[in-house]
N, C-alpha and C positions, 0 to 999 in steps of 0.2 A: 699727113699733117707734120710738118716740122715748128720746133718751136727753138728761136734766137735767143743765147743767150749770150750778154756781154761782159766782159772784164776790165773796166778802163780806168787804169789806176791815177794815170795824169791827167792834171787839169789847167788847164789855162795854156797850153804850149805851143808855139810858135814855130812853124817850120816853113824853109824856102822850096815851092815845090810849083811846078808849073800847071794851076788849077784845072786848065782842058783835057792835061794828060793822067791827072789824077783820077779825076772824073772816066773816065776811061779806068782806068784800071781798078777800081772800086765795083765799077760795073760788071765788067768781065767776072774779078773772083765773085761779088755776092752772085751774079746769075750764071755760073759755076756750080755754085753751091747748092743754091736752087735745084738747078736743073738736075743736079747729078749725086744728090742726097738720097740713103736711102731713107724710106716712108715708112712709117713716122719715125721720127730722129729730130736731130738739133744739129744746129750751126751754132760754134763757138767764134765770136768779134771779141779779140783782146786784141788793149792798146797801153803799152808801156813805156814808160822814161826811164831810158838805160845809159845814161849818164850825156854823152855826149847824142845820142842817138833816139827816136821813139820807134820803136816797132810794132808795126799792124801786121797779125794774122788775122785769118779765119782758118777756120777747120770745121772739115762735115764727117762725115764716114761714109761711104757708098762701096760697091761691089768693087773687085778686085780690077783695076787696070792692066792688062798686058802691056809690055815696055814698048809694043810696036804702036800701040795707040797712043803713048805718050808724043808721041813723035809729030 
């Protein structure tokens, strides 16, 4: 069981981003996350307004990666 928790401090914010390729990469990390979570645990979605900037993480915890698989 994993359970989501979220952090999202901004609201209402406006960003120029080209929605197909977003869409894509929201996918990838939440089914990332997913997949590669260890059980039971949480996925942490924070989303912040850092002045000129918002920044989206997520973060899971899972077993250790060796640098060759990062690859």
């Amino acid at each position: 069981m994993l359970k989501v928790i979220t952090d999202i401090s901004c609201k209402n914010e406006y960003v120029e981003v080209d929605p197909d390729n977003m869409i894509r990469v929201f996918e990838n990390l939440l089914s990332n996350s997913l997949r590669y979570s260890s059980k039971p645990g949480e996925i942490k979605i924070i989303l912040r307004d850092c002045g000129d900037n918002i920044v989206f993480s997520i973060s899971n915890k899972c077993k250790k990666i060796e640098c060759k698989e990062l690859e």
